[in-house]
N, C-alpha and C positions, 0 to 999 in steps of 0.2 A: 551609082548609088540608086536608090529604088526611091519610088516620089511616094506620095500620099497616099495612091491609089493601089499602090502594090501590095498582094495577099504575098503575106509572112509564114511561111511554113511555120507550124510550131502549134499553130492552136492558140486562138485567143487573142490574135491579133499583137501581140508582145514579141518583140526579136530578141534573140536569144544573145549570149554574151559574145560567142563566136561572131555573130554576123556584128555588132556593135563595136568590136577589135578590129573585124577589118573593113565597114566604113568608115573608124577611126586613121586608119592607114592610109586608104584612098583619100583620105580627105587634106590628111598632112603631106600627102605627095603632088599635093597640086600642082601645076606647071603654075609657072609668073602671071604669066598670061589671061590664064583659069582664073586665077585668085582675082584679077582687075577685073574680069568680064565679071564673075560673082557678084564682087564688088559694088558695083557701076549697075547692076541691075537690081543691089536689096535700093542703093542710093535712091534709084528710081521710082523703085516705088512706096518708098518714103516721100519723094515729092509731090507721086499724085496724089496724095492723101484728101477729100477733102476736108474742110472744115469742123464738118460734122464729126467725119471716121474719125479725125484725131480726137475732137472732143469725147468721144466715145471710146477709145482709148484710155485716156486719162482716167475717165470714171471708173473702166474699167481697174487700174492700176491704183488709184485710191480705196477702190471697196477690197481687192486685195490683201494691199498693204495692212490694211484695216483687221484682216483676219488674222493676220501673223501677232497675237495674243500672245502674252510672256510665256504661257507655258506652254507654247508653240516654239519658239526660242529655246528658251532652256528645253526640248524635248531634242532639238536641232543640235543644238551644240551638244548634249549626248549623247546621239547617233556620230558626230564630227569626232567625239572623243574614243569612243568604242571603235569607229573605223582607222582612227591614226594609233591606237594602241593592237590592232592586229594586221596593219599595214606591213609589208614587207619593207625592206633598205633597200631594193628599187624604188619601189612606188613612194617612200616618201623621201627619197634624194630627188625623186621625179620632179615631185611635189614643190621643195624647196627650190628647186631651179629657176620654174616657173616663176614661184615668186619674187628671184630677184630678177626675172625679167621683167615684169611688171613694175617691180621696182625702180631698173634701170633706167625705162622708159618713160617714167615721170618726169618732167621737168624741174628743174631748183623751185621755181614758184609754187607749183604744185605742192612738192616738199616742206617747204618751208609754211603752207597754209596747215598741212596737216600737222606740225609740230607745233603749230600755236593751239589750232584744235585740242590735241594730248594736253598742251598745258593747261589751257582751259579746265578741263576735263580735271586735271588733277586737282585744280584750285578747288571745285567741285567737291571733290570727292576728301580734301581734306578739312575745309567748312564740317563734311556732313560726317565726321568720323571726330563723334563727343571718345572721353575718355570710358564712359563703361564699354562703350562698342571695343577700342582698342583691348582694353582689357580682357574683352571675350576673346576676339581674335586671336589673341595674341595666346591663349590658353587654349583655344584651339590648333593651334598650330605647332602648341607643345606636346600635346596630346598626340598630333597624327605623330611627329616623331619620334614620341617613347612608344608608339605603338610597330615600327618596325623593328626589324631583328636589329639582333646587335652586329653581325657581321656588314651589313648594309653602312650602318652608322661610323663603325669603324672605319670602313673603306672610304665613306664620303670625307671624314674627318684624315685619313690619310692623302688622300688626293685634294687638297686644301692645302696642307702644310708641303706637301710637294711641290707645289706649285707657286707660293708664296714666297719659299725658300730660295729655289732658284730663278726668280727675279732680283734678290738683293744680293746671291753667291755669284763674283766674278770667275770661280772654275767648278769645273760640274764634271767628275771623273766618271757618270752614268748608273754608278750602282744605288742610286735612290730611286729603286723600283718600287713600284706599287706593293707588290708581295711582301719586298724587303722592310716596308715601313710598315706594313699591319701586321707584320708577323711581331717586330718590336715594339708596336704601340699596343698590343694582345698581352704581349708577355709582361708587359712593367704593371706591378702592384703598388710599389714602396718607393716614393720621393728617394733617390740615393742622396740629398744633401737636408735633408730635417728628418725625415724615417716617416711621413704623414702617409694614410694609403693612400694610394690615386685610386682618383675613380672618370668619369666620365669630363665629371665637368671641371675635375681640377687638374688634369691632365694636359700638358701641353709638348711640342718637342722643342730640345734646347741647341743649342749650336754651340759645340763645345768649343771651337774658334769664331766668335760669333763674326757673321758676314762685315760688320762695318773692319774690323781685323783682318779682311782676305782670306776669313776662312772659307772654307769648298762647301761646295754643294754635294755632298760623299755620307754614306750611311758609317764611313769611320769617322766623321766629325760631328754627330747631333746622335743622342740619348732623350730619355723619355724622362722630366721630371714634372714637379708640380707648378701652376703658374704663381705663386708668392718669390719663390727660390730663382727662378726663370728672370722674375721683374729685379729682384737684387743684386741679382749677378750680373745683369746689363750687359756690358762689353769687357768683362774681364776676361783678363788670359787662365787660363787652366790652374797656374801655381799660384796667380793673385787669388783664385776662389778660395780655391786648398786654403791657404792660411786662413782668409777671414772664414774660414767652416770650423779649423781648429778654435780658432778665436773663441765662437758664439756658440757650436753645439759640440766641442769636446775634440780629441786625435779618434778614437773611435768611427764617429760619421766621416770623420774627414778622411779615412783609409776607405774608407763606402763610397763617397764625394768620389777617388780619385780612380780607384777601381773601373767606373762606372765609365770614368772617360779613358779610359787605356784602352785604345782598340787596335789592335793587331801590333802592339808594343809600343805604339804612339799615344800621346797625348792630344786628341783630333789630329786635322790636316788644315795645314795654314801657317801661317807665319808667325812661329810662338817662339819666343827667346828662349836660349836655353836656360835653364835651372836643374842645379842638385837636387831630389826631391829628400837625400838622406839629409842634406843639412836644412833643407826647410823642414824635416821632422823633427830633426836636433835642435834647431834653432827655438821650437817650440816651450 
């Protein structure tokens, strides 16, 4: 590697990216050896330091610190932001590694001071968050959201329910793909068991064998209704809904209601008693 004194081709005295790639190399390919002798020589002359040098140091690193002003920070963390947002998935799987080595090699004690620190910090920061502040925030952050596309919003809202889902579904047949849920949370307009539109925010997906039943984690066992209908129908089975929809909103919705859940000639997937559906219509 070239010391302080070495003329840099390039003009200007600046090394060029090429040569700082493979100083970096050389550097990481150190023998054991190498690394100890390094080592053992910065050690060194850290201890001849005198008195003075160190104090001179220090002031030095005070009048520093001193310059790094808020909007030296925030200019920093936006150059940090702009460079991990055109970062390659090398360089920041690179990135993350590092840091759980860093991480690894903390100690429990170490750890456990900086999680008091965080809490600290939190207690902090909830003191100083009156309600108009929430209130702003909180209307700012519905704002960034209505301000992305809707295919975005979809997708994050499908990858939510997918994921929710199959934690509380004991079988998971795999076809609750991402594609498969926005293409059906895209397509539903109209509650199929009250007839109300759906829209964003009243939209939820239902489990037409709902999980505490052994119903699956399967794009034939969950439909798109509204969340009122969702909260009523709780852990009913398919035919218990059915009636109580004839019951409340007429045989009409309730041929809607059951439509909705007939998927590939079934009634969801799960463990649903059987029933006549002709004499639960007759019975009516």
């Amino acid at each position: 590697m070239p010391s302080m004194g070495d003329v840099i081709p390039g003009g200007g005295g600046k090394s060029t990216p090429d040569q700082r790639a493979r100083w970096r190399a050389e550097y990481a390919a150190r023998s054991p050896e190498r690394k100890a002798a390094d080592n053992a020589k910065l050690k060194s002359k850290r201890e001849v330091r005198t008195p003075a040098q160190k104090a001179a140091k220090a002031a030095y690193m005070k009048q520093w610190n001193a310059k790094r002003s808020p909007e030296f920070l925030a200019n920093k963390r936006r150059q940090n932001r702009e460079y991990m947002a055109n970062a390659t998935p090398e360089r920041k799987r690179e990135r993350e590694s590092r840091r759980l080595e860093v991480l690894a090699a903390k100690s429990i004690e170490e750890r456990e001071v900086i999680r008091l620190k965080k809490a600290a910090r939190r207690v902090v920061l909830a003191s100083e968050r009156t309600p108009e502040w929430s209130a702003e925030h909180n209307e700012t952050n519905r704002q960034k959201r209505l301000a992305r596309p809707a295919s975005a919003r979809i997708r994050d809202a499908a990858k939510s329910r997918i994921i929710h889902s199959r934690l509380r579904c004991e079988h998971d047949d795999g076809t609750m793909t991402l594609a498969a849920v926005m293409a059906m949370w895209a397509a539903a307009e109209i509650c199929p068991d009250c007839g109300v539109v759906l829209t964003e925010k009243n939209k939820c997906m239902d489990h037409i064998v709902s999980a505490t039943r052994h119903g699956w984690h399967s794009i034939y066992n969950v439909r798109v209704g509204c969340f009122s209908c969702n909260s009523k129908k709780r852990t009913s089975y398919p035919d218990e809904w059915v009636r109580e929809v004839v019951e409340t909103r007429g045989l009409e919705q309730a041929i809607l209601c059951r439509r909705s859940m007939l998927k590939d000639g079934q009634l969801g997937r799960g463990e649903v008693p059987a029933v006549d559906v002709v004499q639960l219509m007759e019975a009516v």
